[in-house]
C-alpha positions in Angstrom: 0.0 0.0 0.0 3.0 2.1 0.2 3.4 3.2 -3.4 -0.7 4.5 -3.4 0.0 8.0 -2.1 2.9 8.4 -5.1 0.1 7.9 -7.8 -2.2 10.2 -6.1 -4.2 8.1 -3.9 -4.3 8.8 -0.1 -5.9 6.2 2.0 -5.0 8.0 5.1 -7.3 10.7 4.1 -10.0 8.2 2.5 -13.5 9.7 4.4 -16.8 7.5 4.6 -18.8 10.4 3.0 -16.7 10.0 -0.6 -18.5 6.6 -1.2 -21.7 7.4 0.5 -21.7 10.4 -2.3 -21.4 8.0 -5.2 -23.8 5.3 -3.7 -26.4 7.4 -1.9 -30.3 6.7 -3.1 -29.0 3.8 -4.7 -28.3 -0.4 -3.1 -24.6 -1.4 -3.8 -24.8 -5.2 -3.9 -22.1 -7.1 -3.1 -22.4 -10.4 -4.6 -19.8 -13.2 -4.3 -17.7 -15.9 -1.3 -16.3 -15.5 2.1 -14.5 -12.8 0.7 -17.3 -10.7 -0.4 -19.1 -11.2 2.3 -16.4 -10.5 4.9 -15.9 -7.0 2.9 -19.3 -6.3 3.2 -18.7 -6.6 7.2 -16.0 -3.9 6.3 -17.8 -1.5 4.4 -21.3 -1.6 6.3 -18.6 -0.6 9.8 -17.0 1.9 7.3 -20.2 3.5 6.5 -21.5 3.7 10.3 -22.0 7.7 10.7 -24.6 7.3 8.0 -26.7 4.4 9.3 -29.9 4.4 9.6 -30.9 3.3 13.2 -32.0 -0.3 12.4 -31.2 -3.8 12.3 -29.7 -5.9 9.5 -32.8 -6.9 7.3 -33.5 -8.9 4.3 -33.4 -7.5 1.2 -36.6 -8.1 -0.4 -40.2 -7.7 0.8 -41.4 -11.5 -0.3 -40.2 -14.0 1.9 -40.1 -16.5 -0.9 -37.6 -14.9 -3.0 -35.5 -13.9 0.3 -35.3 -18.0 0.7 -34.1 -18.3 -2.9 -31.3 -15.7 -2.1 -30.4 -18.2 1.0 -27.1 -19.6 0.6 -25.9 -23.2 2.2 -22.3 -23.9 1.6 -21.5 -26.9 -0.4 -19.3 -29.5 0.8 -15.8 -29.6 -1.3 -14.1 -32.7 -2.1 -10.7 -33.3 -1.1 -11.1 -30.2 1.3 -12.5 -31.6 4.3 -14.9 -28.6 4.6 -18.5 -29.4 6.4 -21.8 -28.1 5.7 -22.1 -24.3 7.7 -25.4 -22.9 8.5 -27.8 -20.7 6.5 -26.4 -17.3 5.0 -29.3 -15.2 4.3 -28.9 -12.4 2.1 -28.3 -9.0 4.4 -28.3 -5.2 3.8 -27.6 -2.4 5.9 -29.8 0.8 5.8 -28.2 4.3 5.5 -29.5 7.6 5.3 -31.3 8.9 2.5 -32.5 5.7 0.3 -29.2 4.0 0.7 -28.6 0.3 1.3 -25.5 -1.9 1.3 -26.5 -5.4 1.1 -24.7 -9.0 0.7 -25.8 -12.0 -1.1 -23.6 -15.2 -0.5 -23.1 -17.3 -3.5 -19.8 -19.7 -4.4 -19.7 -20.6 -7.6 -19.8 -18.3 -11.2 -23.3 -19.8 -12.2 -25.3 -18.7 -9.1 -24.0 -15.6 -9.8 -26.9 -15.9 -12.7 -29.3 -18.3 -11.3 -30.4 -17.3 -8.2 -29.3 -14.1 -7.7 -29.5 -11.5 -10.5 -33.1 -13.2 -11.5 -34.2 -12.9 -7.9 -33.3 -9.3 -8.1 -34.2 -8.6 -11.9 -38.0 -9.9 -11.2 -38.7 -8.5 -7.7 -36.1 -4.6 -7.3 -38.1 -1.7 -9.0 -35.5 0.4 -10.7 -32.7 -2.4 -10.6 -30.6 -0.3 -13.5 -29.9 2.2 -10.9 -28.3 0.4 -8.4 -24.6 -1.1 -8.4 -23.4 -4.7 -8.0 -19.9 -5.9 -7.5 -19.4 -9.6 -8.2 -16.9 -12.2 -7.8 -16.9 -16.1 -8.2 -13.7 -18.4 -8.2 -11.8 -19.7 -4.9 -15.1 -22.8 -4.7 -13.5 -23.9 -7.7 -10.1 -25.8 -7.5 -6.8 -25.1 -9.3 -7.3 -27.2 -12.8 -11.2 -26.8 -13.3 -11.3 -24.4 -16.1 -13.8 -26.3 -18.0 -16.3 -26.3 -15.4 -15.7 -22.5 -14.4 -15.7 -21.4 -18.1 -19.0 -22.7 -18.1 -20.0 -21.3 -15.4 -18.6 -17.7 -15.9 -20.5 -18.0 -19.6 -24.1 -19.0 -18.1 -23.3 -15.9 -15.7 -22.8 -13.9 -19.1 -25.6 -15.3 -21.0 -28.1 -13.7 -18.4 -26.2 -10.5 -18.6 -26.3 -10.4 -22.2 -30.2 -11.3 -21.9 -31.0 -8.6 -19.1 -28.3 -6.2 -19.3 -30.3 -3.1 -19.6 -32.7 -4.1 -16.6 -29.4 -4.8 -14.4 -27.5 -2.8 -12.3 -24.2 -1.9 -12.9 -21.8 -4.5 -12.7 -18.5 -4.8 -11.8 -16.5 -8.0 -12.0 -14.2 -7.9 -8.9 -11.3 -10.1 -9.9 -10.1 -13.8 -7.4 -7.9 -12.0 -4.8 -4.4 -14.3 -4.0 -4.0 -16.4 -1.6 -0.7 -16.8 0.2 -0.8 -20.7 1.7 2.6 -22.6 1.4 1.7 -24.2 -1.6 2.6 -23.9 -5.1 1.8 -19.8 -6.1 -0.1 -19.4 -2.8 -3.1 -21.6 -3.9 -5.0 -23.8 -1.4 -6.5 -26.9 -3.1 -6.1 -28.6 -6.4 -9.5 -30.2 -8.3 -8.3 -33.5 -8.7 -7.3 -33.6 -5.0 -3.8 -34.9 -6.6 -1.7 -31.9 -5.5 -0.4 -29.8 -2.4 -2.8 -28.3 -0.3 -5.7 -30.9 -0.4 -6.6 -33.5 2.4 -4.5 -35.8 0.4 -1.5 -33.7 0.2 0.9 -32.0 2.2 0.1 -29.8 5.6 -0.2 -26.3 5.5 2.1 -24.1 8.0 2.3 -20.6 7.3 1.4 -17.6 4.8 4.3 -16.5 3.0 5.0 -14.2 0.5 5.0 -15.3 -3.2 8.1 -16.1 -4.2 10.5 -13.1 -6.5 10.3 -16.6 -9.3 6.2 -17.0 -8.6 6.0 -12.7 -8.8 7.9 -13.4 -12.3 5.6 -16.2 -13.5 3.0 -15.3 -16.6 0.4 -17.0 -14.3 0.8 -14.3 -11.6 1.3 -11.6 -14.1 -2.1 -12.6 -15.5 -3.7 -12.6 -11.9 -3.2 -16.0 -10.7 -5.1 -19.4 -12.3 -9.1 -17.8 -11.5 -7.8 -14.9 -12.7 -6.6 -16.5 -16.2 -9.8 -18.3 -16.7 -12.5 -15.4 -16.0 -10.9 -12.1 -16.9 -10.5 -12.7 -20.6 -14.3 -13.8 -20.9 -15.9 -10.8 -18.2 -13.7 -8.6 -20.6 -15.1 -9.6 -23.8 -18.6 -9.1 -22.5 -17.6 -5.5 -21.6 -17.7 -5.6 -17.8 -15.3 -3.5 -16.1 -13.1 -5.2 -13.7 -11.8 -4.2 -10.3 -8.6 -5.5 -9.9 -8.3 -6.3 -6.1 -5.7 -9.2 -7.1 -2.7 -6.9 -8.0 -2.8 -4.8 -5.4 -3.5 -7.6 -2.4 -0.4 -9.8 -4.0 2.0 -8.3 -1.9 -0.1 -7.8 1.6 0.3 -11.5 2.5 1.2 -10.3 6.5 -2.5 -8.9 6.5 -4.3 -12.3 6.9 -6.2 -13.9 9.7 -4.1 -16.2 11.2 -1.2 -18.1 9.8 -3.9 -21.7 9.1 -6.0 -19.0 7.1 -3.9 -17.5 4.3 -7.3 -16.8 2.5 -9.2 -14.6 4.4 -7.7 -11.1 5.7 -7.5 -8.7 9.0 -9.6 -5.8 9.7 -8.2 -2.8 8.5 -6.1 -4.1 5.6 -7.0 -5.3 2.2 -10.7 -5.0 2.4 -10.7 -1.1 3.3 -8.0 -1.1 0.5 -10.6 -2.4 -1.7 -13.3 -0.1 -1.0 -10.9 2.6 -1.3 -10.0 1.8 -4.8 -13.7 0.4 -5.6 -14.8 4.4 -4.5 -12.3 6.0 -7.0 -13.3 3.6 -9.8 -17.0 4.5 -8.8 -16.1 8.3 -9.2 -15.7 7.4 -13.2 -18.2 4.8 -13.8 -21.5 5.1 -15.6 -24.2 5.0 -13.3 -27.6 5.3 -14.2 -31.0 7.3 -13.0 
């Protein structure tokens, strides 16, 4: 984060009311996995001098649809993860017409199916609002086919509804710093490093001066390579949280979770730079 000031970006002097300004009347959805949703955490603490005095809520009036926007974490091969409970979709209320809100998904295609049609058939005035998205650490290291085809169907709806949707921004597969081979975590076929089958994990580490060097991490890491080339055909702009989070590897939760980060670190980072892309993009009454 060093180097920000020196291309004209202060983050010490980053205030709450600079993205309240470019969100206010509006809902900024934040759509996407642990990641997303622990940003969300982030941004609705960021924005608390503007809160309206009320609980979390759901963010639809029918029930039904507020079900469909329910996530339940899918059990991973090769991962030894376990079913979690519920995650219902959440938004925090701010002054002025404003809301924040968080919908949980973990893979590309839900993305699509349930959450944009949930919100396409039942939000009045949808184009006005402003959803980041992200989809890519559910899938493991090798499983391009599947997440191609995944990132498509999300891009087919687009394509179908684009002028009914809010606008979107593709936020890009942050790193991860495990160990392993480039930082990654788990491998599809369960056949490398960092699965239940394969070596321990014991530490986040930097990526290596040879791993900064690769094409791979140049492109953005393995999600990165897979998704970026198709979101940027279809037109989406893309907030590039990978980049800058590459070298904050110190920032994370503890050293067995080299995947998820500290509050304050990357995730004000990321609304930081989310707010000046914001300041340019074409949002619409």
């Amino acid at each position: 984060m060093s180097d920000l000031k020196s291309r004209g970006m202060d983050l010490a002097a980053f205030q709450a009311k600079e993205l309240f300004e470019v969100i206010k009347g509006r809902t900024l959805w934040l759509i996407g996995d642990s990641q997303t949703e622990r940003w969300y955490d982030s941004i609705e603490c960021f924005l608390a001098e503007f809160l309206v005095e009320e609980p979390r809520a759901a963010p639809l009036h029918d029930t039904s649809a507020n079900l469909w926007l329910m996530n339940l974490d899918e059990r991973l091969p090769y991962r030894g993860s376990f079913w979690s409970p519920p995650k219902p979709a959440i938004c925090a209320h701010y002054k002025d017409n404003t809301r924040v809100c968080n919908i949980r998904i973990n893979k590309a295609d839900e993305l699509a199916y349930p959450a944009l049609r949930v919100l396409h058939s039942k939000v009045q005035h949808l184009h006005r609002d402003i959803a980041v998205v992200n989809a890519g650490l559910h899938y493991g290291i090798g499983a391009s086919q599947k997440y191609t085809e995944d990132v498509q169907f999300f891009l087919d709806f687009v394509a179908q509804h684009k002028d009914d949707l809010p606008l979107l921004i593709w936020k890009d597969t942050p790193p991860q710093h495990f160990t392993f081979e480039k930082g990654y975590f788990w491998w599809a076929d369960g056949s490398m490093k960092g699965t239940t089958a394969g070596e321990k994990h014991e530490r986040c580490r930097p990526l290596t001066e040879e791993e900064l060097l690769s094409d791979e991490i140049k492109a953005g890491g393995w999600y990165n390579s897979v998704a970026t080339p198709l979101i940027k055909a279809a037109g989406i702009p893309i907030f590039d949280a990978y980049h800058e989070t590459v070298p904050l590897w110190q920032f994370h939760m503890w050293d067995k979770d080299c995947t998820h980060f500290c509050h304050p670190g990357p995730y004000e980072l990321w609304t930081f730079l989310l707010t000046d892309m914001l300041k340019t993009s074409a949002v619409r009454d």
